[in-house]
C-alpha positions as a Python dict, from the first residue, in 0.01 Angstrom:
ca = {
    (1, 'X'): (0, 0, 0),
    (2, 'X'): (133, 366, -79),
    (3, 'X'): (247, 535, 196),
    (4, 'X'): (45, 810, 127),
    (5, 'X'): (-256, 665, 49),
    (6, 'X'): (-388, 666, 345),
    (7, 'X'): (-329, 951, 534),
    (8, 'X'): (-468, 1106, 885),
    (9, 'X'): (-603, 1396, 743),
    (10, 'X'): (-763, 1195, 464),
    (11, 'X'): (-946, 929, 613),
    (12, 'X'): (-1054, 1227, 897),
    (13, 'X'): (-1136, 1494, 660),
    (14, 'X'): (-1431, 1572, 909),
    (15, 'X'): (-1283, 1582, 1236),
    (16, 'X'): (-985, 1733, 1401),
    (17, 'X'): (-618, 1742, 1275),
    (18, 'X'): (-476, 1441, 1501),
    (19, 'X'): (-169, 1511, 1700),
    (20, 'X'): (166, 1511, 1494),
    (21, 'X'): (430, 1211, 1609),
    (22, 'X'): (207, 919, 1667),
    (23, 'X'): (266, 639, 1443),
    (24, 'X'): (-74, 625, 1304),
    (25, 'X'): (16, 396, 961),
    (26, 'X'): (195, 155, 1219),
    (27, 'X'): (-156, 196, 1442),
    (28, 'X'): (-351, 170, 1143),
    (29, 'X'): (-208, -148, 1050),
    (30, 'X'): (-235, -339, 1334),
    (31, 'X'): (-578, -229, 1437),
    (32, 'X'): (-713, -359, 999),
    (33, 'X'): (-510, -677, 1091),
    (34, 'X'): (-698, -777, 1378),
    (35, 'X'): (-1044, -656, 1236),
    (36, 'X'): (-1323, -872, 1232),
    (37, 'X'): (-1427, -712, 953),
    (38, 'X'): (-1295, -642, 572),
    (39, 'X'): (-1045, -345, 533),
    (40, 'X'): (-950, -239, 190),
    (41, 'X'): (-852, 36, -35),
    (42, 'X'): (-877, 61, -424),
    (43, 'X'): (-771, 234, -690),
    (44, 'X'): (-943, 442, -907),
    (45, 'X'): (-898, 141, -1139),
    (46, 'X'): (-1072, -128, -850),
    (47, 'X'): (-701, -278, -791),
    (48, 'X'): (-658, -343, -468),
    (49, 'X'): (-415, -146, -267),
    (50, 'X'): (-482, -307, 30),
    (51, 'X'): (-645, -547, 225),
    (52, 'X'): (-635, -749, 585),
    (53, 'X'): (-638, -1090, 614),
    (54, 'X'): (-1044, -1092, 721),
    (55, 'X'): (-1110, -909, 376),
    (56, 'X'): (-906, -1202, 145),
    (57, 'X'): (-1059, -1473, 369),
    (58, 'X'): (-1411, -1395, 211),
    (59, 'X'): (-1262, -1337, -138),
    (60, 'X'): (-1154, -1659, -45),
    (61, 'X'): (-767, -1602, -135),
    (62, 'X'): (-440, -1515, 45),
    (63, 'X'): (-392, -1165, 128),
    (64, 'X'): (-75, -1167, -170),
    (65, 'X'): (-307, -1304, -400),
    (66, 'X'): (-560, -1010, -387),
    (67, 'X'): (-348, -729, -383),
    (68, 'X'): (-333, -596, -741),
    (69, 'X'): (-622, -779, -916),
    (70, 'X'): (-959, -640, -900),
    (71, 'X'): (-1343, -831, -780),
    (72, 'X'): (-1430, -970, -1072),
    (73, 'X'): (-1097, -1128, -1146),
    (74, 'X'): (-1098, -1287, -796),
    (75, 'X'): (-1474, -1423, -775),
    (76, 'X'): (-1648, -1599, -1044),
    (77, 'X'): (-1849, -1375, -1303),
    (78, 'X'): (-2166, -1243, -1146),
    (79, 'X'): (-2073, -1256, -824),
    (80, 'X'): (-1897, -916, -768),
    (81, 'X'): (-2160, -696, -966),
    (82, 'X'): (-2333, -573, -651),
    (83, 'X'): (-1960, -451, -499),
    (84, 'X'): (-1854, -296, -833),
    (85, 'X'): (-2198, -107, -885),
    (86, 'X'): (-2148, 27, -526),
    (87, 'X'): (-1784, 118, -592),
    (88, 'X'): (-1909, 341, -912),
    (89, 'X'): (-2135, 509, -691),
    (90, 'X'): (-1911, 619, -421),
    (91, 'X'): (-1662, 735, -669),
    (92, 'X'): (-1957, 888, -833),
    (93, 'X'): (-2063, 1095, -526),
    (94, 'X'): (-1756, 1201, -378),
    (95, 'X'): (-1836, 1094, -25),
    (96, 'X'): (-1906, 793, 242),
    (97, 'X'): (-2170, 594, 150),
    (98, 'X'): (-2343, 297, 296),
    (99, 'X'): (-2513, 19, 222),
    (100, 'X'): (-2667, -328, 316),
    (101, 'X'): (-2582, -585, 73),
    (102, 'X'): (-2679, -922, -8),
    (103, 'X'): (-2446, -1085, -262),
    (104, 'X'): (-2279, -1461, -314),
    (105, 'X'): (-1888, -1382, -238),
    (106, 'X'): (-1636, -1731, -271),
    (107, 'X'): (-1907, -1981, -308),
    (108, 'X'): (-2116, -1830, -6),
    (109, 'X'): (-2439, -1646, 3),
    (110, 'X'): (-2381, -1317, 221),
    (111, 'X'): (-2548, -1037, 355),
    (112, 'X'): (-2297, -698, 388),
    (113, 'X'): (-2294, -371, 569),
    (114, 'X'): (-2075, -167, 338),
    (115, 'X'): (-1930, 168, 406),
    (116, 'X'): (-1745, 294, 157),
    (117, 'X'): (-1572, 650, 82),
    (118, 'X'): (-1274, 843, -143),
    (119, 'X'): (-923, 828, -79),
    (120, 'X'): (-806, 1232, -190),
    (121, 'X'): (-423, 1299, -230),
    (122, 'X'): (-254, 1594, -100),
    (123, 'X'): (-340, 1790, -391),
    (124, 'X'): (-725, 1707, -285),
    (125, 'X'): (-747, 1495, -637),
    (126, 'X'): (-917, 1145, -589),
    (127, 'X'): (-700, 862, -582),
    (128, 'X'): (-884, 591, -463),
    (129, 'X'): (-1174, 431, -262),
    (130, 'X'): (-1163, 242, 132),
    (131, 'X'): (-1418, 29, 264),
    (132, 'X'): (-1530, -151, 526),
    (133, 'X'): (-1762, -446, 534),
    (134, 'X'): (-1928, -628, 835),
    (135, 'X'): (-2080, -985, 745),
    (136, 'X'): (-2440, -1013, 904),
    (137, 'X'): (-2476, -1339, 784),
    (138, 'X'): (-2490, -1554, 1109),
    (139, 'X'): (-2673, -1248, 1282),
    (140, 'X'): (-2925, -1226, 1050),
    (141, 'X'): (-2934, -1598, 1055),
    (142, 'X'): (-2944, -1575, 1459),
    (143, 'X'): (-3254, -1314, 1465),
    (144, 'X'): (-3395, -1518, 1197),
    (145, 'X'): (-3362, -1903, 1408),
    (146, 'X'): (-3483, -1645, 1694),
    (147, 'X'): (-3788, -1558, 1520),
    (148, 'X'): (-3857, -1860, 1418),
    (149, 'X'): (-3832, -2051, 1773),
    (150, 'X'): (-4038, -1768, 1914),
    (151, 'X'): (-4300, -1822, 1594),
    (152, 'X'): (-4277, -2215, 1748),
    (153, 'X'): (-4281, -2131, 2099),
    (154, 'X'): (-4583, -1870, 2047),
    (155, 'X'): (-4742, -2184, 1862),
    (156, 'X'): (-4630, -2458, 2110),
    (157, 'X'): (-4786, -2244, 2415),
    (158, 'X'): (-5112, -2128, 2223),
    (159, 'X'): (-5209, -2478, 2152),
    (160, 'X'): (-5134, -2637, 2462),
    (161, 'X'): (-5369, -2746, 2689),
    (162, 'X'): (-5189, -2569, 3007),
    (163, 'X'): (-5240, -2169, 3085),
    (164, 'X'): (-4904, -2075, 3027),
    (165, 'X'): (-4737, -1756, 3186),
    (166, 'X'): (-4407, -1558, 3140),
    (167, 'X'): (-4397, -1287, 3403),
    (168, 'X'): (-4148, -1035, 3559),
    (169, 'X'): (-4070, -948, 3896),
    (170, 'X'): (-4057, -564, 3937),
    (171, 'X'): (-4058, -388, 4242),
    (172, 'X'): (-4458, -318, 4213),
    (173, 'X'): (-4534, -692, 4174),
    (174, 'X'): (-4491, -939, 3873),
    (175, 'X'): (-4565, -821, 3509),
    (176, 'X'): (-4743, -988, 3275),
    (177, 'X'): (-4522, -1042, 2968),
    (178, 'X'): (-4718, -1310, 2760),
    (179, 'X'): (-5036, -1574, 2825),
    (180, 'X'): (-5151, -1810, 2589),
    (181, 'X'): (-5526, -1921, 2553),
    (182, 'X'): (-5576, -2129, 2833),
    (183, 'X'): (-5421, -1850, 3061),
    (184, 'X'): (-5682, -1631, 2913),
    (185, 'X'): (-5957, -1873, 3050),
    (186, 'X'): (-5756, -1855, 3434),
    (187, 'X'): (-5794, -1460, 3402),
    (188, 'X'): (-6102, -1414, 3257),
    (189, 'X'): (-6013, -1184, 2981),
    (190, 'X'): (-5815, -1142, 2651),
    (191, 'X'): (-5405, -1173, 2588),
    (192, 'X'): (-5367, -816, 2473),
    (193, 'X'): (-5595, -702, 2740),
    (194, 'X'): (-5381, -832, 3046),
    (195, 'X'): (-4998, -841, 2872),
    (196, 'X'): (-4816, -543, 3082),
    (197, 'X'): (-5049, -543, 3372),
    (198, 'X'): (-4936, -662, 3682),
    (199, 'X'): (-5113, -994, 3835),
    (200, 'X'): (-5223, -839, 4118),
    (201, 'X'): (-5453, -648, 3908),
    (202, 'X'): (-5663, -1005, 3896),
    (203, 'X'): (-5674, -1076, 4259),
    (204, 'X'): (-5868, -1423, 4173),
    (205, 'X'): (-5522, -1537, 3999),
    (206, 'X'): (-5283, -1438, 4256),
    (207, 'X'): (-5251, -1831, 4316),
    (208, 'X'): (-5009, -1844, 3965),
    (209, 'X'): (-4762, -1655, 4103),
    (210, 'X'): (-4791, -1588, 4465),
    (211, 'X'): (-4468, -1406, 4643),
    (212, 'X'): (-4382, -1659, 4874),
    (213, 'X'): (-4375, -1938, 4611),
    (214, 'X'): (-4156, -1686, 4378),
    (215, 'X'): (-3924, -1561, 4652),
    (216, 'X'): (-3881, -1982, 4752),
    (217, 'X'): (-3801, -2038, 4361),
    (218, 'X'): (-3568, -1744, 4314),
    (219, 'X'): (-3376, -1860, 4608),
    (220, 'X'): (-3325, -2223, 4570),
    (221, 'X'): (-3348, -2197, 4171),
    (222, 'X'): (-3536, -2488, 4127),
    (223, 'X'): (-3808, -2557, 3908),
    (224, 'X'): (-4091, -2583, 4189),
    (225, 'X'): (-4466, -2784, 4138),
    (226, 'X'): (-4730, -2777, 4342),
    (227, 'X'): (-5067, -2829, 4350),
    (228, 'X'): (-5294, -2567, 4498),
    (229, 'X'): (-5730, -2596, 4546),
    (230, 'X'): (-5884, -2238, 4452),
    (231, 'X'): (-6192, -2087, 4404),
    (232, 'X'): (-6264, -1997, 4072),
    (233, 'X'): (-6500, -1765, 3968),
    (234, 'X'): (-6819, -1947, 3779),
    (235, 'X'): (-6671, -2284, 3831),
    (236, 'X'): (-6629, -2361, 4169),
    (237, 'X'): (-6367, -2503, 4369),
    (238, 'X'): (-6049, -2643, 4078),
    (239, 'X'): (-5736, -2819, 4155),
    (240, 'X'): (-5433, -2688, 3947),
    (241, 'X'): (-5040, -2793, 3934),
    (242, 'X'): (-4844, -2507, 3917),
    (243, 'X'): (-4474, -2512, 3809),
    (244, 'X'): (-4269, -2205, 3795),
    (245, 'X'): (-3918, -2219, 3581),
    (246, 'X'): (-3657, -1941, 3489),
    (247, 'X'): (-3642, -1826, 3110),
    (248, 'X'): (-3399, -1562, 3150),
    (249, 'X'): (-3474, -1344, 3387),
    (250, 'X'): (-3828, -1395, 3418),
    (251, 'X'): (-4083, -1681, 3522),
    (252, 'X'): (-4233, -1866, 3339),
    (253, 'X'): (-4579, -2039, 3495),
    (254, 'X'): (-4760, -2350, 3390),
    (255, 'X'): (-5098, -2387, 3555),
    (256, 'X'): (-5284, -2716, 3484),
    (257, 'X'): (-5653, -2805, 3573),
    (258, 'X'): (-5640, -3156, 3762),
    (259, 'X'): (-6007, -3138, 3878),
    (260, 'X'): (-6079, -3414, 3674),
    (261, 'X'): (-5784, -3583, 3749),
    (262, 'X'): (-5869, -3569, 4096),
    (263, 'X'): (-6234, -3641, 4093),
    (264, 'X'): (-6104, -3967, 3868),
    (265, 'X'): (-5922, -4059, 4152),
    (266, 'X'): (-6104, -4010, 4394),
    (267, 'X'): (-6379, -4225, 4232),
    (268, 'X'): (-6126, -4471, 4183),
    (269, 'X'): (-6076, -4486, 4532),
    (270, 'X'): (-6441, -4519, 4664),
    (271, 'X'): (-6511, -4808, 4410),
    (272, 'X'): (-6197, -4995, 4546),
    (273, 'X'): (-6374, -4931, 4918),
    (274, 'X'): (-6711, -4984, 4808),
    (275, 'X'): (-6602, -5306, 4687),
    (276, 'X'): (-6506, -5425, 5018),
    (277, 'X'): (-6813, -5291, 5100),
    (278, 'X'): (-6981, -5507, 4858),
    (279, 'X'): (-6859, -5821, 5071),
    (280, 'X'): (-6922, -5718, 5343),
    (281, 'X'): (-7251, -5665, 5287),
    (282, 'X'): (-7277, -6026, 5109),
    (283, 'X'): (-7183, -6170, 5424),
    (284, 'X'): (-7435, -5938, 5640),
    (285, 'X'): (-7725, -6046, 5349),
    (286, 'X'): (-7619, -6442, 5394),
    (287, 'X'): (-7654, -6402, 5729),
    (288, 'X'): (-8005, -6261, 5750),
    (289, 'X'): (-8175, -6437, 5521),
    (290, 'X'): (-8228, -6736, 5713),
    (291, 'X'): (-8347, -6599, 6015),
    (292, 'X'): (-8573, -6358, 5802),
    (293, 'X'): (-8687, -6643, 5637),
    (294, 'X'): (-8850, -6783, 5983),
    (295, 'X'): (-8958, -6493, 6105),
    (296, 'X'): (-9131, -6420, 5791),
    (297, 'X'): (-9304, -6776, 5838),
    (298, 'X'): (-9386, -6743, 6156),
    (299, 'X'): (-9581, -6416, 6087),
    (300, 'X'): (-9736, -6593, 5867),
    (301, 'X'): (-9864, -6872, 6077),
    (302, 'X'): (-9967, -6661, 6385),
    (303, 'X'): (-10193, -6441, 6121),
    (304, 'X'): (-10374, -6727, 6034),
    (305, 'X'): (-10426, -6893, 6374),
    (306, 'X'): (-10517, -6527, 6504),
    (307, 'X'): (-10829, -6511, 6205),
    (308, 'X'): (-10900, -6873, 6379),
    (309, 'X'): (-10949, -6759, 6769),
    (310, 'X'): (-11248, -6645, 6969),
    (311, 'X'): (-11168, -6312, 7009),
    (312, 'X'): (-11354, -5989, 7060),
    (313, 'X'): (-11385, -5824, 6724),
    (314, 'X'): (-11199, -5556, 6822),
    (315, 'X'): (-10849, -5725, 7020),
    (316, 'X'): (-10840, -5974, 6701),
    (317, 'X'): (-10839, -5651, 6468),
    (318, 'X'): (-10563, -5492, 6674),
    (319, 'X'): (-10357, -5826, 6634),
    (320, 'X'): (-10398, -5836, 6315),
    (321, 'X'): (-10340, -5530, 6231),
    (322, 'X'): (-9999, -5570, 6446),
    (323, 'X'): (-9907, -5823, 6278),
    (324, 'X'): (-9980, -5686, 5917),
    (325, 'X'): (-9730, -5455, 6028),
    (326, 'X'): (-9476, -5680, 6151),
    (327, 'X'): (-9477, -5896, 5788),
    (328, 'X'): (-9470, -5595, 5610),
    (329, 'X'): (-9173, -5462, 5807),
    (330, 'X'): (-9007, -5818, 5724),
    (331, 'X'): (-9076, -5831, 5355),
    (332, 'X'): (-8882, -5440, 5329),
    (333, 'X'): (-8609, -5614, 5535),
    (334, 'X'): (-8580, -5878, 5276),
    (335, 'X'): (-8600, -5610, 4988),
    (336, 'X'): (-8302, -5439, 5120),
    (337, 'X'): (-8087, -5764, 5190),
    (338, 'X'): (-8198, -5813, 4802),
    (339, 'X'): (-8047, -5463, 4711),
    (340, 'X'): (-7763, -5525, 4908),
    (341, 'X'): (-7707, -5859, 4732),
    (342, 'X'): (-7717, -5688, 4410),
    (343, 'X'): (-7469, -5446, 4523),
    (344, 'X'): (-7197, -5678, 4675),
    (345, 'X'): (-7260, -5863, 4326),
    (346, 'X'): (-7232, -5542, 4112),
    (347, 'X'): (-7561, -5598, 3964),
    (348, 'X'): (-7726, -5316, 3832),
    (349, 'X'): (-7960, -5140, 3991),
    (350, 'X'): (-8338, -5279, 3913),
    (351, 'X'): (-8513, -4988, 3836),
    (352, 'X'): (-8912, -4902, 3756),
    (353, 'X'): (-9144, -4621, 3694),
    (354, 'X'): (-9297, -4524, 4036),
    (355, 'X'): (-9459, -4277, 4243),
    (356, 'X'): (-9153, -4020, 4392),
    (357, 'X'): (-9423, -3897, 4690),
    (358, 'X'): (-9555, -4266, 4780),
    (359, 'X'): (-9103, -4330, 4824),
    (360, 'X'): (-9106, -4004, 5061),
    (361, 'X'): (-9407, -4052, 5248),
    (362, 'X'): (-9264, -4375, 5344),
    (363, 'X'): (-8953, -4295, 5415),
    (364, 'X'): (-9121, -3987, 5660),
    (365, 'X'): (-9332, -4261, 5835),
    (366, 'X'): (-9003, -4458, 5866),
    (367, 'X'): (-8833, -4188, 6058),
    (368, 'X'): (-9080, -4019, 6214),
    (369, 'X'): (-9050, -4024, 6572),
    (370, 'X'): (-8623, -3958, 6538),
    (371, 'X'): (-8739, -3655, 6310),
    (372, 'X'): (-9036, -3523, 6437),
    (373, 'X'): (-8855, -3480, 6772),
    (374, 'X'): (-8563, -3311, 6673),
    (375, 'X'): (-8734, -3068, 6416),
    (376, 'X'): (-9051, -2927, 6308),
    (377, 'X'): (-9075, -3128, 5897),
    (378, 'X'): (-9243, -2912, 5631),
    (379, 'X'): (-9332, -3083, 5307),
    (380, 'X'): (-9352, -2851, 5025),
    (381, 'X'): (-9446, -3090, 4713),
    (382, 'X'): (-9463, -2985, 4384),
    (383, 'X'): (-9689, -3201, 4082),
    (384, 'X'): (-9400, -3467, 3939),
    (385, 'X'): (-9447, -3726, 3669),
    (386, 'X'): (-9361, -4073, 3787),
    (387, 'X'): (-8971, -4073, 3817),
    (388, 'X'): (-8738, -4405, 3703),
    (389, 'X'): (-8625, -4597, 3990),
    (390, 'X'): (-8603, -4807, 4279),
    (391, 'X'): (-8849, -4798, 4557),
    (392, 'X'): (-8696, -4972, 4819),
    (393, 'X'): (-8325, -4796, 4753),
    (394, 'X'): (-8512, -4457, 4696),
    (395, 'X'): (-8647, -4490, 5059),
    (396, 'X'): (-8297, -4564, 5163),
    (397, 'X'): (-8134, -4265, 5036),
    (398, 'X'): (-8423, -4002, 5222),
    (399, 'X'): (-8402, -4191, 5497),
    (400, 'X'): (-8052, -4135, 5573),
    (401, 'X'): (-8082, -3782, 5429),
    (402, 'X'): (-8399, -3676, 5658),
    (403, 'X'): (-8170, -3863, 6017),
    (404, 'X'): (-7875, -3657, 5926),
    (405, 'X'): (-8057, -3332, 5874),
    (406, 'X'): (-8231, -3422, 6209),
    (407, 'X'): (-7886, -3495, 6367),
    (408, 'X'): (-7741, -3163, 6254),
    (409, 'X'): (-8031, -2969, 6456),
    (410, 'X'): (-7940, -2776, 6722),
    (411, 'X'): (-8120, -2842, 7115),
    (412, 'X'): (-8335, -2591, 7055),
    (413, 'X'): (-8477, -2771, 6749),
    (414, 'X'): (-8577, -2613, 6385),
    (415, 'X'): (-8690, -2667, 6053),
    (416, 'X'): (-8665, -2945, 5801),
    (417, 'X'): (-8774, -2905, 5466),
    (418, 'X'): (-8898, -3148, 5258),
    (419, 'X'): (-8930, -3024, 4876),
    (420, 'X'): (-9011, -3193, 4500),
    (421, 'X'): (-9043, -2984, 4170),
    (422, 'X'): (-8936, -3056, 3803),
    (423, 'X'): (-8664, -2888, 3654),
    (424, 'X'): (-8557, -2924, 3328),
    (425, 'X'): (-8673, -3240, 3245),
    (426, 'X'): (-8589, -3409, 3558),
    (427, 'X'): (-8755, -3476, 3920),
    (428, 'X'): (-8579, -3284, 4206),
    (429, 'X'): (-8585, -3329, 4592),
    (430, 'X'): (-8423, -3116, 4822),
    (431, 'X'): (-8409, -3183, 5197),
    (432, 'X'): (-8324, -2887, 5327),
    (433, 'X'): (-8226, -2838, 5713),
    (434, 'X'): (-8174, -2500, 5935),
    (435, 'X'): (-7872, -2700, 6143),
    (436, 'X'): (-7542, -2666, 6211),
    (437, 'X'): (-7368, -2673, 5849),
    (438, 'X'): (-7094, -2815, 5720),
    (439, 'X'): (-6740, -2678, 5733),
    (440, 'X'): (-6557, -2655, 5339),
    (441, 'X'): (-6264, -2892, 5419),
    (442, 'X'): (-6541, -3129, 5576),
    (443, 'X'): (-6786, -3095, 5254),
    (444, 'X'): (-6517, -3165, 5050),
    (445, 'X'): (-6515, -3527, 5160),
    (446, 'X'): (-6894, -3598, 5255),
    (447, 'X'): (-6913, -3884, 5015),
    (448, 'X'): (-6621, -4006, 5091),
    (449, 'X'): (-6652, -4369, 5223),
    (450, 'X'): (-6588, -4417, 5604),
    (451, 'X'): (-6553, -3992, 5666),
    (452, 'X'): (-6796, -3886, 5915),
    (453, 'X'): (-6803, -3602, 6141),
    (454, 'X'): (-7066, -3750, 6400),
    (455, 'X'): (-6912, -3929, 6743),
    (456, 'X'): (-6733, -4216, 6773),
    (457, 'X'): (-7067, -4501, 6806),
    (458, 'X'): (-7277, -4256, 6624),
    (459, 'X'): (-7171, -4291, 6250),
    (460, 'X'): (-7017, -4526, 5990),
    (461, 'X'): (-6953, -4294, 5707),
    (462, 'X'): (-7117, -4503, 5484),
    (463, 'X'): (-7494, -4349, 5442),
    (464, 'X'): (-7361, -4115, 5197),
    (465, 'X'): (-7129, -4271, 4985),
    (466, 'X'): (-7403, -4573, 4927),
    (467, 'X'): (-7667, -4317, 4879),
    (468, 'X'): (-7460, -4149, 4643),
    (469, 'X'): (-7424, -4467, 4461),
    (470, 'X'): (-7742, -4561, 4414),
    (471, 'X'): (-7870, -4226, 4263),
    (472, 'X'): (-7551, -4199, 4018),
    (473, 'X'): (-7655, -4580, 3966),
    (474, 'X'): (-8013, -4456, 3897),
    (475, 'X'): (-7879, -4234, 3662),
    (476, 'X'): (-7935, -3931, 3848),
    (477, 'X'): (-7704, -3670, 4080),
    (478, 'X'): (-7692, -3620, 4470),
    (479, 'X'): (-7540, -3297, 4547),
    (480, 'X'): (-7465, -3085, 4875),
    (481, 'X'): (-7484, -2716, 4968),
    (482, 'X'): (-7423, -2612, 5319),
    (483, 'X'): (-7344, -2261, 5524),
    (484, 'X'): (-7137, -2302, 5885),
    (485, 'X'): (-7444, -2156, 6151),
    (486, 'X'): (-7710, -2139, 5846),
    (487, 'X'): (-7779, -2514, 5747),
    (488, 'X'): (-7696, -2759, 5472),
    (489, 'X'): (-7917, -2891, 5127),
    (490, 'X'): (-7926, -3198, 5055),
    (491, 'X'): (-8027, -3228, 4650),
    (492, 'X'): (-8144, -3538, 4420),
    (493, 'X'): (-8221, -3547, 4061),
    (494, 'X'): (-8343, -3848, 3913),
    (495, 'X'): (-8492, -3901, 3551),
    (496, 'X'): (-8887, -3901, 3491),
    (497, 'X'): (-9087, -4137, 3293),
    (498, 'X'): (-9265, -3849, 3103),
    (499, 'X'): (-9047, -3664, 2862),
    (500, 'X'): (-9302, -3394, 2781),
    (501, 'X'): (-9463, -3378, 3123),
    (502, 'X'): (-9482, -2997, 3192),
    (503, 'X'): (-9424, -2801, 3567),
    (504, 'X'): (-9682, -2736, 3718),
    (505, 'X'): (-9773, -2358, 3840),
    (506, 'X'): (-9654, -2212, 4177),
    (507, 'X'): (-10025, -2212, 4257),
    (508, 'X'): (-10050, -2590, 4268),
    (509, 'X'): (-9814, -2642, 4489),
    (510, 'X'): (-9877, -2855, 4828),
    (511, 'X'): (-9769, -2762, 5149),
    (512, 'X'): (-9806, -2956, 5445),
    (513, 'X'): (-9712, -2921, 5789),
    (514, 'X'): (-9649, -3192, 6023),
}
């Protein structure tokens, strides 16, 4: 390279006059030589003057081999038009230029940020061009793999079936960076409605992220899952597993919905129990049979020998009418050793159209005295269609639902309330008590075989979970509401025989007092 082909003042032309006595060809030198990038000059003919090592390296020759020769003898034909063209124009103009290019240079495709500009001598006549030239290939080719794996990650998240969350700790609480659908569902509005809003702003979703579980993560830097039970509002009570991990500095949050999961399992586990149930109670039914059996016979023969003796009119009636009693109290004993049979076989359940108000004003005469002197019973019965089911099992279920209401009365007594209507298609009966109530960790598990709150003596935890068998078995639903100090509802829906039956009017109600 000409000594003074390069000179401070030329290459500087704009700024100030550098100090005299530096050695600023030596500095230049060294400083092109260890570039990253191509340094060059030309002359006015495209020869090259000079060049580092990082400028022949994508000519794809030694540094010896370039000097002297111009592009388009180094590179195949066509592949130095885009460099020539932009040395014309520099030349053309008089001044530093720049440029983003996009050429094929040595048998590679490339993508250039050019700055070129004119080399003046002394005399201020042009003498040359230099350049400089950045390759942006594997940048561009980073920012575009980055787009892409964000295009995939965006896609990845949004069709998941997880609420997914990246968030930011700030001082004023963690920032919502990006939610996919699902997450959407867990807030209860849109993406670009809660991206850069804090969570706190949705107090019902401060489980995601709560500070305690992020200050825990942050410090052990472990991914962390948990499962948490929330209240969610319009559906209840859900399970979720929660896992926070680090991307970066923020968090990202996976929330899954397990409800099913756990209600699966849960199920699971009462059909294991009610299947030792189920022997149980096919040992109990063995058992009674027999002696039924006799007693049963015995009825029998002291009715008939009663019709035979001289009695006044009015004793033999009252005998009779005693023992009427007593054989029909036998034959619903054998009934019930039939459906417990059935049950510790896993037959299904026999089912028939009948009368839903005949069931309850049995199973009222069968608890009567335990009911009526505990509480004050108020039957409030709507007009039903006849209802698909089983009579004897039917009367099981209210039975145990109109004791426990009576049990959960208070000394000073109150009100049980006995109601039927037809919603939607199906009968409903609700047995509805002003008692105690039942806590929310207890109600969580009142079908749960073998859970009971009552005394030690008093209860088997078992009245529940079979009654709640037998209606799911009937193809209906027994469901629970209950307030701590306000009382608890007991609800059963079970399918009716007419499908076009319609409700009757408020006016035709019944209500009864007892």
């Amino acid at each position: 390279m000409p000594e003074n082909s390069v000179s401070g003042e030329a290459v500087s032309e704009r700024g100030a006059v550098p100090p005299l006595g530096l050695p600023y060809r030596e500095l230049f030198l060294h400083l092109a030589e260890h570039s990253l990038d191509a340094v060059f000059t030309k002359d006015l003919q495209g020869r090259y003057t000079f060049i580092n090592s990082a400028g022949a390296r994508y000519l794809g020759h030694s540094v010896e081999e370039v000097l002297g020769h111009k592009d388009d003898e180094l590179v195949p034909p066509g592949e130095a038009e885009a460099t020539l063209e932009f040395d014309r124009q520099v030349l053309l103009a008089g001044r530093v230029l720049h440029s983003e290019m996009s050429e094929r240079m040595a048998g590679a495709q490339r993508e250039w940020l050019s700055t070129k500009g004119v080399l003046r001598g002394e005399d201020g006549q042009m003498m040359g061009l230099f350049g400089i030239a950045r390759d942006l290939s594997a940048q561009l080719r980073g920012d575009e793999a980055r787009r892409r794996n964000e295009a995939l990650f965006r896609l990845a998240v949004s069709g998941s079936f997880d609420g997914f969350f990246i968030l930011r700790g700030e001082a004023e609480g963690m920032r919502i960076l990006h939610l996919n659908t699902h997450a959407e569902s867990l807030l209860g509005c849109r993406a670009r409605e809660a991206e850069g809003h804090f969570l706190s702003e949705f107090p019902h979703a401060a489980f995601i992220a709560p500070p305690s579980a992020c200050e825990e993560f942050w410090r052990t830097g472990k991914p962390q899952t948990e499962e948490v039970l929330q209240e969610m509002p319009g559906s209840g009570r859900r399970w979720f597993r929660r896992e926070l991990r680090a991307v970066g500095d923020c968090l990202a949050v996976t929330v899954r919905d397990i409800t099913e999961q756990r209600e699966s399992e849960a199920r699971l586990r009462l059909n294991e129990r009610m299947a030792s149930i189920g022997m149980l109670a096919a040992g109990v039914a063995h058992e009674i049979n027999n002696p039924l059996a006799f007693v049963s016979s015995n009825l029998g023969f002291i009715q008939t020998e009663l019709r035979q003796l001289e009695q006044p009119e009015d004793v033999r009636s009252d005998l009779l009418e005693a023992v009427a009693e007593a054989r029909e109290g036998v034959e619903r004993m054998r009934l019930i050793v039939q459906s417990l049979q059935s049950l510790s076989r896993g037959d299904p359940v026999s089912s028939h159209p009948l009368d839903l108000h005949e069931v309850l004003e049995t199973s009222v005469h069968l608890v009567r005295s335990k009911v009526c002197s505990r509480a004050r019973l108020v039957r409030d019965f709507g007009q039903l269609p006849q209802v698909q089911g089983n009579a004897v099992q039917l009367a099981q279920v209210f039975v145990n639902l109109l004791v426990n209401a009576a049990q959960a009365m208070p000394q000073a007594g109150g009100e049980i309330r006995l109601t039927t209507r037809l919603q939607d298609g199906s009968a409903v009966v609700e047995v509805r008590d002003t008692g105690c109530g039942i806590s929310p960790e207890n109600l969580e598990r009142i079908f749960e075989p073998f859970f009971t709150t009552k005394p030690a003596g008093e209860g088997t935890g078992l009245g529940l979970p079979i009654s709640h068998e037998i209606i799911r078995a009937l193809g209906g639903e027994l469901s629970v509401e209950s307030t701590v100090g306000v009382g608890t509802t007991f609800r059963v829906l079970l399918p009716t025989v007419a499908e076009h039956f319609m409700e009757a009017p408020t006016e035709g109600r019944v209500s009864l007092r007892q």
